[in-house]
C-alpha positions in Angstrom: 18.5 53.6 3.0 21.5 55.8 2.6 22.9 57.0 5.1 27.1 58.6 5.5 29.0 58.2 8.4 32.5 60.1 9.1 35.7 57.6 10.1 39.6 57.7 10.3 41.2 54.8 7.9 44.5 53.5 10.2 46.6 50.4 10.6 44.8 49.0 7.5 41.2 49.6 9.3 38.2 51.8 8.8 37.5 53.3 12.3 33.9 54.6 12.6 33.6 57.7 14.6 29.9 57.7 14.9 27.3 54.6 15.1 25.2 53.9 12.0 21.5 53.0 11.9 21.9 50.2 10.4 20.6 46.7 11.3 22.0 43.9 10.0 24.5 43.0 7.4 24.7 46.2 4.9 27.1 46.9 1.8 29.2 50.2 1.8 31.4 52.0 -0.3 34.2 53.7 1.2 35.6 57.1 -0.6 39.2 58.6 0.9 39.1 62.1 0.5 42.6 63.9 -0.4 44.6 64.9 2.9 43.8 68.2 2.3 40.3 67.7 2.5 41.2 66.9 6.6 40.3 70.6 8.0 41.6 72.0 11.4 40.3 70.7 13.7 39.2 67.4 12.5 39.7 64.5 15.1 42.9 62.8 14.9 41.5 60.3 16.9 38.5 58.2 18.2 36.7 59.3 21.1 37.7 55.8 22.9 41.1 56.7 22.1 40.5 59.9 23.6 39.2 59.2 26.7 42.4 56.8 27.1 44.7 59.6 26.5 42.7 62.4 28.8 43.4 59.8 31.5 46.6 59.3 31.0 47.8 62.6 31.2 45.2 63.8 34.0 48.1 63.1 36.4 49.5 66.4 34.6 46.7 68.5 35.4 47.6 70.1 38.3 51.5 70.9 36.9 50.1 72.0 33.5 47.1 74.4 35.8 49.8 76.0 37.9 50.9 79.7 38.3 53.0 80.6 35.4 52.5 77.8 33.1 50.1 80.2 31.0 53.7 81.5 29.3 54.0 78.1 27.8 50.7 79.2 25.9 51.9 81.0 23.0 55.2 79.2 22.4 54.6 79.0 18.8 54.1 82.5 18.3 56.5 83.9 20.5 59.3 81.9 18.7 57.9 83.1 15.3 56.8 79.7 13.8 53.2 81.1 13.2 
């Protein structure tokens, strides 16, 4: 069976970022696509890693949701770097 499965090479290591049906032992071949084949919105990071960080910064959460901070929003564009 043939089968693809996405991943993130890092630190010398081929992160998976979905589980493939595979039992056993299998061989693979591993193809890097060109840095501009990464699209917007592509993860930039595993969803373990995620989780770690979304509770990290949770502690934030109530600063970040207060009355206000919704000027902060389009800092980019309002400075002209879009």
């Amino acid at each position: 069976m043939i089968q693809s499965v996405e991943g993130i090479f890092r630190n010398g290591k081929i992160e998976l970022l979905e589980t493939p049906q595979v039992v056993g032992d299998a061989r693979v071949i591993v193809t890097f696509l060109s840095s501009s084949a990464v699209q917007e919105g592509d993860p930039v990071c595993t969803p373990e890693e995620e989780a770690e960080l979304r509770g990290k910064l949770a502690a934030w959460e109530a600063d970040w949701n207060a009355p206000g901070m919704e000027a902060y929003n389009d800092y980019k564009a309002r400075r002209g770097e879009l």
